[in-house]
C-alpha positions as CSV (number, residue, x, y, z in Angstrom):
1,X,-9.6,-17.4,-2.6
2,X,-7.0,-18.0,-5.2
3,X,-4.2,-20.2,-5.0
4,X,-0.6,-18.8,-5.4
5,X,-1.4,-15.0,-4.6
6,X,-0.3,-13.5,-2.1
7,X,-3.3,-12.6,0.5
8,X,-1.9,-9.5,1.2
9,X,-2.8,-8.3,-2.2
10,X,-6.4,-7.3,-2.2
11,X,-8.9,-7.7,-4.9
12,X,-8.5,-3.9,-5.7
13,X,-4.7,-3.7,-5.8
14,X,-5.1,-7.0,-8.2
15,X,-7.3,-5.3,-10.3
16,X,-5.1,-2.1,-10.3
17,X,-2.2,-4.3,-11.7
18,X,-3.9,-6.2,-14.3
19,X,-5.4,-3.2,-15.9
20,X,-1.9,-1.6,-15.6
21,X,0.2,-1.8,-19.1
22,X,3.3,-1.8,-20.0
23,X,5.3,1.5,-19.2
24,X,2.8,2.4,-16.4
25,X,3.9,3.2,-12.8
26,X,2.8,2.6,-9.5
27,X,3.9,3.5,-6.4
28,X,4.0,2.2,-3.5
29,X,4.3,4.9,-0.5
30,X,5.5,4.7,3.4
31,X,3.1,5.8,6.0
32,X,4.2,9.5,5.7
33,X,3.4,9.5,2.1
34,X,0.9,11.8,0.9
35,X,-0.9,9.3,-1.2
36,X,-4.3,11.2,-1.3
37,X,-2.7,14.5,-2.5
38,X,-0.8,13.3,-5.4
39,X,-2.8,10.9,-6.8
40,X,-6.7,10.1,-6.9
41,X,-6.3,6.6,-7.4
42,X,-5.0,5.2,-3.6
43,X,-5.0,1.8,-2.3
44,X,-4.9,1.7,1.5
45,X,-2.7,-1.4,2.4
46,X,-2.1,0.2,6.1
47,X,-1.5,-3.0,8.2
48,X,1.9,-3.7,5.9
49,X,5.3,-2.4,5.3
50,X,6.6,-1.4,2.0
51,X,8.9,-4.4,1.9
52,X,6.1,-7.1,2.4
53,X,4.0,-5.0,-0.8
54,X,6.9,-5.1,-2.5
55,X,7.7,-8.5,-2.6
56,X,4.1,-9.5,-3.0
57,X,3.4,-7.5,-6.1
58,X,7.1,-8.5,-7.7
59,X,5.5,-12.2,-7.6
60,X,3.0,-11.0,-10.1
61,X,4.4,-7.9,-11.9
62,X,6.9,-7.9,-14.5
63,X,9.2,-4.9,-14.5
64,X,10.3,-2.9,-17.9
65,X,13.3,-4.3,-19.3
66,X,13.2,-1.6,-22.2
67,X,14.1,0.6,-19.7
68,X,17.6,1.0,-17.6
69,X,15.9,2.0,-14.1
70,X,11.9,0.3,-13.8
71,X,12.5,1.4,-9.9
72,X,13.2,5.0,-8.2
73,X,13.4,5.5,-4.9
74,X,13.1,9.0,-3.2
75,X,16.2,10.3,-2.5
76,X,17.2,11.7,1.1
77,X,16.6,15.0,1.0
78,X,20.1,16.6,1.2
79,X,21.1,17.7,4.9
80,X,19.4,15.1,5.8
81,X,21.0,12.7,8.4
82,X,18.2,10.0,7.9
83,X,19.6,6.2,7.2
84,X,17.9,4.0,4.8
85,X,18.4,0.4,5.7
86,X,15.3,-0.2,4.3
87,X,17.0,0.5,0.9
88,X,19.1,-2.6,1.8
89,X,16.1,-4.8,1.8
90,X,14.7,-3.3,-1.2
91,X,17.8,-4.2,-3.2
92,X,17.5,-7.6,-1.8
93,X,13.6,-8.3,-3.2
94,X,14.9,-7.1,-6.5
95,X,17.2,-9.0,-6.9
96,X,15.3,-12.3,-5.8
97,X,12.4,-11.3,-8.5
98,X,15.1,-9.5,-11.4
99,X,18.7,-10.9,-12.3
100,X,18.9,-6.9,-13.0
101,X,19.1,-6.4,-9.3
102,X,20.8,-3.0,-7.8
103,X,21.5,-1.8,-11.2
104,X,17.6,-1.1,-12.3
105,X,17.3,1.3,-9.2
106,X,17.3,5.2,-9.9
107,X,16.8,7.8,-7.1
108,X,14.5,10.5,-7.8
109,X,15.0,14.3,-5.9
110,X,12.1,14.2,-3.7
111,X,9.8,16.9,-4.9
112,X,10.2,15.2,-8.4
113,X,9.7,12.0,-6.8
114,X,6.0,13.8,-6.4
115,X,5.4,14.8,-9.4
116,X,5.9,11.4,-10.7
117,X,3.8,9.6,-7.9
118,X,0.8,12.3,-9.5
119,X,1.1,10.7,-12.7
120,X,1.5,7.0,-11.5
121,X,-1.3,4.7,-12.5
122,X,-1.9,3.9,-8.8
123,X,0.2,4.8,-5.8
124,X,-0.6,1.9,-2.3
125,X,-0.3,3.6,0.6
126,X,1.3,1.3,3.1
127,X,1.6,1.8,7.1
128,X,5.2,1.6,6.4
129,X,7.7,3.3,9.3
130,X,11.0,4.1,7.7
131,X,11.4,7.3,6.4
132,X,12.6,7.6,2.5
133,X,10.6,4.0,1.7
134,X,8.8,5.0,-1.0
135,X,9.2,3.3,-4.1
136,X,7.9,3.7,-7.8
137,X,8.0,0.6,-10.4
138,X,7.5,0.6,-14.2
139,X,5.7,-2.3,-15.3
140,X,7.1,-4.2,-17.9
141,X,5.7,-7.2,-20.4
142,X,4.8,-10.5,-19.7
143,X,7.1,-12.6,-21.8
């Protein structure tokens, strides 16, 4: 055990995010996410929520500052009646970890969303519910 980590981030994820550098992505995927497809390099976090993850690894990860959006969420597909009140929380965690808050967040079109989750360092599947709750972050420097 380690003190000040959060126990919901394993010993591979940890590892995952120290090797990471600066400009590298990860994503973080909901339970619908086809982690396995798009990227060979998948860390099963099944028994938590995207939210929980995110917060957890936000304690430890600095975001790009060089950059103006470090975060991308996958945009509703259009048509699409689906609500997003997980976006809500999202914003929220931001802005407790970055005085950057809302205005660091991009959304991506979804099948470019994909493409970008293939060339992520690492993408964490989650057993996340809500639909459209998949986030990428761009790692940033530690100052």
């Amino acid at each position: 055990m380690l003190k000040g980590i959060p126990p919901l981030l394993s010993p591979e994820l940890l590892k995952v995010l120290c090797e990471m550098g600066h400009g590298d992505e990860i994503c973080i995927g909901d339970g619908n996410f086809p982690a396995a497809s798009v990227n060979p390099r998948v860390i099963r976090l099944d028994g938590h929520g995207v939210s929980e993850v995110l917060d957890a690894v936000l304690q430890l990860f600095p975001l790009d500052v060089y950059v103006k959006n470090p975060v991308s969420l996958m945009q509703v597909v259009p048509g699409d009646r689906v609500a997003t009140p997980i976006w809500d929380v999202y914003l929220e965690i931001l802005a407790k970890h970055d005085p950057r808050g809302a205005a660091m967040v991009e959304q991506v079109e979804r099948f470019a969303f994909y493409e970008r989750a293939r060339s992520c360092y690492a993408v964490v599947a989650t057993g996340e519910t809500a639909l459209y709750a998949n986030i990428i972050l761009k790692k940033g420097v530690v100052i």
